[in-house]
N, C-alpha and C positions, 0 to 999 in steps of 0.2 A: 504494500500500500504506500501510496507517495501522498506528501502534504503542499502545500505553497508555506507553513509555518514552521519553522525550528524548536522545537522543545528540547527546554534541561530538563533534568531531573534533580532538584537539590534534594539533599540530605536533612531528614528531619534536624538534626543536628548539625551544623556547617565545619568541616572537618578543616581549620586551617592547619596546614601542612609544617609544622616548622622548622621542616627541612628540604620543603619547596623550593627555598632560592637554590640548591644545591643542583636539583635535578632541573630548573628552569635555567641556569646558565649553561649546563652540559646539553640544552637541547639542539641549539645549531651546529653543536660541534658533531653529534649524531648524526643529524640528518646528512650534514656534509660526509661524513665519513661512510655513509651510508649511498650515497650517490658516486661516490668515488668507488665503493666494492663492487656495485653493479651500473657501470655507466650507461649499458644498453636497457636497462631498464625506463619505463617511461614513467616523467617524475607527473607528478597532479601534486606538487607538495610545496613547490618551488612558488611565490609571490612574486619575480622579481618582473618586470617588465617586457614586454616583448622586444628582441635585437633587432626585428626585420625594421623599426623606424629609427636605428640611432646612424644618425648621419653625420660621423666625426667629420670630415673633412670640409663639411659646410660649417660645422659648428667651429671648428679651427680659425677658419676666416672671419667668425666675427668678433675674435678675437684682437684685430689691429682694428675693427672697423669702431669698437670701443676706445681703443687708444686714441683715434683720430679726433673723437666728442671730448677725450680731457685733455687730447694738446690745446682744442677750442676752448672749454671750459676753464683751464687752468692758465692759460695764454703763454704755453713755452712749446718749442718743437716735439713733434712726434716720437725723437728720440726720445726726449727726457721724459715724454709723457711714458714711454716705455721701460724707461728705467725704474721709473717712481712706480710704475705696476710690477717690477721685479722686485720691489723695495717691501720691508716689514709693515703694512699699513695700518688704518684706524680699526680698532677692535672690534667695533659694534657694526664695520661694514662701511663700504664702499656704493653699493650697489642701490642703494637704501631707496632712493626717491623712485628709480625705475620702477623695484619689487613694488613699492607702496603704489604706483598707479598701474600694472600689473593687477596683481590683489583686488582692487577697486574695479577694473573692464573685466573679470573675467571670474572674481568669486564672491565681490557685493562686498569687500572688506573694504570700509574709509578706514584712514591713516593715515600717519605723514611718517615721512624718514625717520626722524629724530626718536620717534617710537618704536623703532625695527632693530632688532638685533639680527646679523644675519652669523649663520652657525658654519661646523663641515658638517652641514645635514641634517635634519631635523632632529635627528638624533641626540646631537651634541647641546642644539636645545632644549632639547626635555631634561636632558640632562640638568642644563642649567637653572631652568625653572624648578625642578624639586630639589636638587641643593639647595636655593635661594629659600623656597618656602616651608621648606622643613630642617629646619637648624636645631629644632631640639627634639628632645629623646620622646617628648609625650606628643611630638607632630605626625600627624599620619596621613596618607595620601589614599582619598576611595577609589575604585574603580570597579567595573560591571566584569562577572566571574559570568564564561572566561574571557580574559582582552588580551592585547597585543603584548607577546614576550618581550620588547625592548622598553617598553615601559617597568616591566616588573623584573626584568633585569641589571637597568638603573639601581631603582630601589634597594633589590637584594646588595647590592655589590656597597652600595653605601647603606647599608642595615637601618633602611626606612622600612616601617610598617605600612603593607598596601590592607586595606581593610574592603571584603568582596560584598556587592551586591548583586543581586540574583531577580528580581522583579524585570519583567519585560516590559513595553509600551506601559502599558496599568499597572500601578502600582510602584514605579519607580520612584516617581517624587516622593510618595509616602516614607519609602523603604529610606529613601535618603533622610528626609528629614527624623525620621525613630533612630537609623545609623548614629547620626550627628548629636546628636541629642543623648545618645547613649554613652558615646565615647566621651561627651563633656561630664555626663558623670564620673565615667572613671577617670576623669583629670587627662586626659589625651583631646586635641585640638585636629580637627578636620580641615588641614589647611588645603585642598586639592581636591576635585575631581576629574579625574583621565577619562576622557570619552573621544572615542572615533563616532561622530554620530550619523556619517555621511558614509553608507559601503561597510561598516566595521570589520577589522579584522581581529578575529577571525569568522565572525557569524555570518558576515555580509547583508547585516541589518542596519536600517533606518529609522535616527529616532524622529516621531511624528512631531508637526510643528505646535502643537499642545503638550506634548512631552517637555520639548524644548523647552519653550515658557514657564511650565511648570517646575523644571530644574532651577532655571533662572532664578524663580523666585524666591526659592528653598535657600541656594544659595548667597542669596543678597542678603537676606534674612540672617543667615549663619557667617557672614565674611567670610566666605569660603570660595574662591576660583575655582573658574573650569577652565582646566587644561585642553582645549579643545583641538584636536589633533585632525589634520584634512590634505593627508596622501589620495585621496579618490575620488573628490567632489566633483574633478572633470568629467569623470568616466561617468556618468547618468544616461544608459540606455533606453529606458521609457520613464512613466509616471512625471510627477509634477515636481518640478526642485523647490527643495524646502529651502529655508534662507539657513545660512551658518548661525548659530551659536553668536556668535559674534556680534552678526548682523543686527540679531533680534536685541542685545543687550545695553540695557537702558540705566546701568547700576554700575559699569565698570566692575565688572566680576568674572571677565574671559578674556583670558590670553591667548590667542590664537597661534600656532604652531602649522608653518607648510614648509615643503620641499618643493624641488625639483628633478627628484632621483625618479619619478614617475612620470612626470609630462615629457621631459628630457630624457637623462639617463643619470642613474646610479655614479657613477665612477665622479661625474663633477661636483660631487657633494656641496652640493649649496641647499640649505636650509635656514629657518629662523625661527623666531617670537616678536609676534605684534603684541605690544603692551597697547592696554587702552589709554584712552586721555587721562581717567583718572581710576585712582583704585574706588570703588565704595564710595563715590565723590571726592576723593580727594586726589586734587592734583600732583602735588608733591610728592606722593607716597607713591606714585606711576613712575613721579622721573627719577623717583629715589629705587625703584624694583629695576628701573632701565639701568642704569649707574649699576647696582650692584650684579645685573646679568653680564654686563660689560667688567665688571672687576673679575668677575669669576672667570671669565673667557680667556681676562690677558692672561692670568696663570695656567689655565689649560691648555688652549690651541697658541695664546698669544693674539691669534687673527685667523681669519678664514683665507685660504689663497686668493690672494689677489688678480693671477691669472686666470683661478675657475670664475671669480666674480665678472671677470673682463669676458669671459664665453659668455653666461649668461646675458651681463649687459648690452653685450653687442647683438645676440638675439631679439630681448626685448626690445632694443632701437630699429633693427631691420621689420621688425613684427609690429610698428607701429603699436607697439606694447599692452599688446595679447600672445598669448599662446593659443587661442581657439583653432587657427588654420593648423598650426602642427599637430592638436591633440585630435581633430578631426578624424582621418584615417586614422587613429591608434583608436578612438573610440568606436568606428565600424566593426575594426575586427577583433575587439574584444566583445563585443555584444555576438560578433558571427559564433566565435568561441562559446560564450556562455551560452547559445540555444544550441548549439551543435553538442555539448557537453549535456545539456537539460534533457535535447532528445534522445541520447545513445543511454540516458539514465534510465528514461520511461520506457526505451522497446528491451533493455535488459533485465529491467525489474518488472512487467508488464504483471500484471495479476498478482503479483506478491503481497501478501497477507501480514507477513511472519514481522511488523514494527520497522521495515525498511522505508525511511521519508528523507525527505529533503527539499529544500527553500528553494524560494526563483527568485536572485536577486537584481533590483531593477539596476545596479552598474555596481562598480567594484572589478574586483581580480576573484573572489571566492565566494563558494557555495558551501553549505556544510549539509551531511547526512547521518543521519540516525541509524544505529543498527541493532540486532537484536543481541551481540554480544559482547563483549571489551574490546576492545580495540586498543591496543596500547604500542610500547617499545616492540615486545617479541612478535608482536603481531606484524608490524611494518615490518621487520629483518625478513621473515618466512613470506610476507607477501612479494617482498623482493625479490628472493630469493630461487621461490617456486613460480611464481607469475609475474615475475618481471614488470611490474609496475609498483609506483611508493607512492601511496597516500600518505594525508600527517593526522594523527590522532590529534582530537582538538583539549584531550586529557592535559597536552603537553602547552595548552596555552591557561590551563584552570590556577586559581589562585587557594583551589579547596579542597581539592580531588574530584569533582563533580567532569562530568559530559568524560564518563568514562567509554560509554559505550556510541560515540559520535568521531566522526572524523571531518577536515576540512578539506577540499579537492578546489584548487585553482584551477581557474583555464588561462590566467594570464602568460604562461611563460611554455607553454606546450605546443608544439606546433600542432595546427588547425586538422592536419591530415591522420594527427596521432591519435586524438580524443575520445573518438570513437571505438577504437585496440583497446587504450587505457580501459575505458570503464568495462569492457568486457573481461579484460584480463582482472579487474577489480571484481567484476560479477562472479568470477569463474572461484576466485578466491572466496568472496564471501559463501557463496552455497556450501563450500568445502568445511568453512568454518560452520554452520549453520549444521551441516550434516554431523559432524562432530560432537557440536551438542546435542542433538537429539539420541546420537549415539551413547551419549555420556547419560542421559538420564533413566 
């Protein structure tokens, strides 16, 4: 039986692991290691972006074509404008006013430079934001069980407490505001909320634009930011687009966090943090969060490379400062992907009974499915192994132990002709696993 909705199953009791961060840091080094033992295997596990649209050699050239706007800018020759781009630069970013009307044509985010910190990768901004907002032992950071490993891998690595919520669409705000409210009992401070609300990864869910508001509200109420993270709000294949987080926020209470390791490519690691005008209304306490993301940076990176910022810049300049024309064809065939992947699901599971579902998600890179038995590490090695394809158990993204028995299948980075192999050599596995248990009972 198939669904269009994703179901957890929580635990009467919510099981936090406190030896989670241990096996959530060791998970990329698996999968990798695990793609390396069998490379002819066909991955559905992999998020990373499709190759067929990276076009280094156009993107090379715009390269000098930014240098040319700060020889203009700056009012000295091309050389020196080129040197001073080989040179150590401003911490908080070079690129700043471009991204910020970027951002504005293409994701509905107002902002100005001075508010942007640009990172290597959004990465290194998330990083920076819950360093910043969690500086003591009783600070703790929510997020939706299961969410994205590089958030709670942060975390773990600097022994911040992530605390999991479990409610979908209904019931979220609630769950948050009893969370919040409970940890202030135990003298622990909810400084953070981590939401992908556009595509999530890993569910490839959407939060509704009354969900949205209703976080909002929660949080303005509690002084508590949303960390609001947006790798995928181009990719929107059907339905209606909801505005950002950001957009909606009328309290100063979301920090908005983007890349460009998805519309572009990974390798030029340029990311950021849009600080809003003001925290909670207050001004100063925004350009005082800007300042100390920027103190934190010079120690870390120092700066973000000045030459990847001069790629990206010189794009945004030749693109009249949108990325829609380039994200275009990557957004066709990622939507061709995901119904090519929806359909080889429905004619392999056709009549299936036995709790086998899965979501249609309207953009993003992944889909997830429900199965009727664990799914975990040894599962993925022998799916390998025997059938040549690697799902990712979405156990491996849980902050609790929960969605043990679900996994996540990307169509993002799989070629279009494979997808269809894949989910049969996936089907052919799971019956295998299915027969087993019935044999076992």
């Amino acid at each position: 039986m198939r669904t269009d909705a994703h179901f957890i199953d929580v635990p009467e009791k919510p099981r936090v692991n406190t030896q989670a961060g241990t096996s959530r840091l060791a998970v990329m080094n698996f999968l990798n290691e695990v793609a390396g033992d069998f490379p002819h295997a066909i991955s559905l596990a992999s998020g990373r972006p499709a190759e067929d649209f990276f076009d280094l050699d156009r993107w090379l050239e715009a390269i000098p074509l930014y240098q040319r706007e700060l020889s203009t800018r700056w009012g000295v020759t091309r050389a020196d404008a080129g040197r001073r781009l080989a040179q150590y630069g401003r911490t908080n970013g070079l690129i700043n006013e471009l991204v910020a009307a970027q951002l504005k044509q293409d994701e509905g985010v107002q902002t100005r430079g001075e508010h942007i910190v640009i990172g290597a990768g959004c990465q290194e901004a998330l990083a920076l934001c819950l360093l910043s907002l969690c500086r003591e032992k009783n600070d703790v950071v929510l997020a939706r069980d299961p969410t994205y490993i590089g958030m709670t891998g942060v975390a773990d690595l600097h022994g911040i407490e992530i605390v999991p919520l479990y409610a979908h669409d209904d019931g979220l705000a609630d769950e948050l505001r009893t969370v919040t409210e409970r940890l202030g009992r135990e003298g622990k401070r909810a400084r953070a909320l981590y939401l992908i609300p556009e595509f999530d990864n890993p569910t490839g869910a959407v939060l509704s634009l009354r969900v949205r508001k209703e976080l909002l509200d929660v949080c303005a109420d509690q002084r508590m930011l949303v960390l609001e993270d947006n790798p995928y709000g181009l990719f929107r294949y059907e339905g209606e687009r909801v505005p950002t987080m950001y957009a909606l926020d009328h309290t100063g209470s979301v920090v908005y966090l983007f890349t460009y390791s998805k519309t572009l490519c990974p390798a030029v690691r340029i990311g950021g943090a849009v600080v809003p005008d003001t925290l909670f209304g207050d001004a100063i306490a925004a350009r005082a969060l800007v300042a100390e993301l920027g103190e934190r940076k010079s120690f870390l990176t120092v700066n973000t490379s000045q030459l990847n910022q001069a790629l990206i810049g010189g794009i945004l300049l030749s693109e009249n400062g949108t990325l829609n024309r380039l994200v275009s064809p990557q957004r066709d065939h990622y939507r061709k992907n995901r119904d090519l992947m929806l359909s080889a699901l429905s004619d392999e599971f056709a009549g299936n009974d036995e709790g086998i579902r899965w979501n249609r998600p309207e953009g993003g890179f992944f889909l997830t499915m429900d199965l009727p038995f664990r799914f975990g590490q040894e599962e993925v090695l022998q799916c390998a192994r025997e059938r040549h394809v690697i799902p990712m158990p979405l156990s491996f993204f849980s902050l609790s132990g929960i969605c043990q028995n679900s996994i996540r299948l990307a169509f993002s980075n799989v070629a279009s002709t494979h997808i269809a192999e894949g989910v049969a050599r996936l089907g052919q596995f799971i019956r295998q696993c299915e027969e087993a248990c019935h044999a076992a009972v």
